[in-house]
N, C-alpha and C positions, 0 to 999 in steps of 0.2 A: 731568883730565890726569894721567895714570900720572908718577911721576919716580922715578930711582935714588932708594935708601936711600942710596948711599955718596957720590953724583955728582949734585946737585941740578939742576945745570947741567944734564943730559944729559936730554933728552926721545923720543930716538928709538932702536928697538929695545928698547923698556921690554919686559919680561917677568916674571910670577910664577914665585919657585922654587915647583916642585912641590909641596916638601913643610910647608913654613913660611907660603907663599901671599905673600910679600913683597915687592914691584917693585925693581931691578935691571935694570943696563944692560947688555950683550952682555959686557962686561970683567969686573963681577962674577960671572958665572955660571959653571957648569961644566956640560957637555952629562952625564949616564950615560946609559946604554941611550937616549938620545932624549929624556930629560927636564934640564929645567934646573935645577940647585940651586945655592945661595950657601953662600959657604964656610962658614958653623955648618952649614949641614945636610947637607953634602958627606962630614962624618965619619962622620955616623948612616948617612947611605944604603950607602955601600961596609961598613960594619957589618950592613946590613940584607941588603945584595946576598952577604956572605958566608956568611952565615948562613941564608939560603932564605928569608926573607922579603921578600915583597912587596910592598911601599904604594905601588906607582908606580899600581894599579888608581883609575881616579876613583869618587867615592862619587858614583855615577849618581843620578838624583830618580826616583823611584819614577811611575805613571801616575796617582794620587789626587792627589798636588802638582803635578803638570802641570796637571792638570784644571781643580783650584783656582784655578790662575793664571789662565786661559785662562777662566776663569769671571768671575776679577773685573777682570779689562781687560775683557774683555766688557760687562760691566755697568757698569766705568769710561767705555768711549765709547759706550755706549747713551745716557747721557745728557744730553750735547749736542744728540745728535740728534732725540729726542725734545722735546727744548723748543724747537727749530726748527720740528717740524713741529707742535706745540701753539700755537704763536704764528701762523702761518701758519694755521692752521686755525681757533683764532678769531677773529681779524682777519677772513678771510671771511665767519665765521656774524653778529658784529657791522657788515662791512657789507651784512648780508641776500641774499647771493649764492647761488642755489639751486642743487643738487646740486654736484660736485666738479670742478674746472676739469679737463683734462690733461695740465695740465702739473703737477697737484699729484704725480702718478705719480712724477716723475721730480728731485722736491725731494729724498728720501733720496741719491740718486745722486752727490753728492759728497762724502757720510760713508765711502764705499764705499772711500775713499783715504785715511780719518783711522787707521784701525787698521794699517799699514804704516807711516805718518810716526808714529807713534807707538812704535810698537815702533822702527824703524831710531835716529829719536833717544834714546829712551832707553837702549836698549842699546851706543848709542857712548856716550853722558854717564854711566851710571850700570853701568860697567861691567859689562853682557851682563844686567842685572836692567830687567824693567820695575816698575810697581808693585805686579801681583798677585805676580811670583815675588819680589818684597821681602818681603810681606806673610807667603808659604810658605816664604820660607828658600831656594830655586833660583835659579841663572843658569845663561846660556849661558856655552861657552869654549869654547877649540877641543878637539882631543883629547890634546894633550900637556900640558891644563890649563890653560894660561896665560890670559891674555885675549884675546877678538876682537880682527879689527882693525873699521874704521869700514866697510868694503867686505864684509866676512862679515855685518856687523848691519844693513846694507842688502840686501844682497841675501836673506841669511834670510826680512826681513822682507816682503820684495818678492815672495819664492818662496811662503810662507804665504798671500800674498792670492791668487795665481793658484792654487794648489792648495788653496784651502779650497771651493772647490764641488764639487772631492771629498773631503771630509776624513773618511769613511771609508776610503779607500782609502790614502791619506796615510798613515795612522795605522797601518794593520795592520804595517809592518817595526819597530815597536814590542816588538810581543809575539813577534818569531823573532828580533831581531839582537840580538847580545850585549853591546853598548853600550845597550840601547835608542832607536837611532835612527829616527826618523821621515824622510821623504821629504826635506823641507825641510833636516834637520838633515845628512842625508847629501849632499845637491848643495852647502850652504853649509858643509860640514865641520864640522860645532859638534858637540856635547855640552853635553844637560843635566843639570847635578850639585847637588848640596846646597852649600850657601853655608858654604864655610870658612874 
C-alpha cells in the first residue's frame, strides 16, 4: 500500500513525483506540464523547464527486457503446471490404464487463467512489477509515470490473455509508436519503463 511521505494517515490519491519517484498525497504535489512533483523537486523542474531541458520523457524498457520478463513468468507458471499434469499422468501409468483418457486434453485448461491472476495481483501488490520484470529492472505505470491503479493491473492483465493468441500482431505497435506501446499497453493506458 503506497502512503504520503508527509501524511502517513493519507492512503488515497497516492502518487509518485515524476522526478524523485517518491509517494505523496494530492496536497503534496504540484501538477507542471501534467506531471506531479513534490516540493524539493518542484525547484529543479521549473530550473529544468527554463532552461530547455527535458526529463519529464519516461525512460521506456527497451524490447530484450520485455522479452526477458515475459520469458521468465513464462517459465515461472509453466511450472505448476506441468507437475499437475506429471502427477496425473503417472498416477494413470501406475494404475495400468491404457492409452490417454479425454478428458486428460482438457487438464491444462485451467492454467490458462493462472498467467492473468498472476500478473493482475502482482502488479497491484508489487507496484506494476511481476517477478520476471523485478528480476530485469521494468514495471508497468501509467504515462505520467506514477503508479497503476488496481483496475489498469487487471484489466492490462486481462487484455494480455485475450490477445495473446495473436501476440504477433499485439506486439507490432511496439516498433512504430513512440512510447513503445503494445496493444494491451494502449487499451490499459500503461507504459513500460526501467525501474527508478
Amino acid at each position: 500500500m503506497l502512503m504520503c511521505r508527509n501524511h502517513v494517515e493519507v492512503i488515497e490519491g497516492i502518487r509518485r513525483c515524476t522526478r524523485c519517484g517518491s509517494t505523496f498525497c494530492r496536497d503534496c504535489l504540484v501538477d507542471i506540464a501534467g506531471h506531479p512533483y513534490c516540493a524539493t523537486c518542484k525547484g529543479e523542474q521549473l530550473l529544468d523547464v527554463r532552461s530547455g531541458v527535458d526529463r519529464t520523457k519516461l525512460p521506456l524498457a527497451g524490447f530484450w527486457k520485455r522479452f526477458g520478463a515475459a520469458l521468465l513468468d513464462g517459465l515461472l507458471l509453466s511450472v505448476p503446471m506441468y507437475a499437475v499434469m506429471g502427477v496425473v499422468y503417472f498416477t494413470m501409468i501406475a494404475g495400468k490404464q491404457s492409452g490417454t483418457p479425454f478428458w486428460f486434453n482438457f487438464i491444462s485448461l485451467p492454467f490458462m487463467f493462472l498467467s492473468p491472476i498472476y500478473e493482475g495481483l502482482m502488479f497491484s501488490l508489487k507496484d506494476g512489477q511481476t517477478l520476471g520484470k523485478m528480476a530485469v529492472g521494468i514495471k508497468v505505470v501509467r504515462p505520467d509515470g506514477s503508479s497503476i491503479s488496481t483496475g489498469q493491473a487487471w484489466g492490462r492483465a486481462g487484455l494480455k490473455m485475450i490477445l495473446g493468441c495473436m501476440w504477433i500482431i499485439e506486439y507490432i505497435p511496439f516498433w512504430f509508436t513512440e512510447e513503445r506501446t503494445t496493444i494491451h499497453d494502449m487499451a490499459a493506458s500503461t507504459r513500460v519503463v526501467e525501474k527508478y
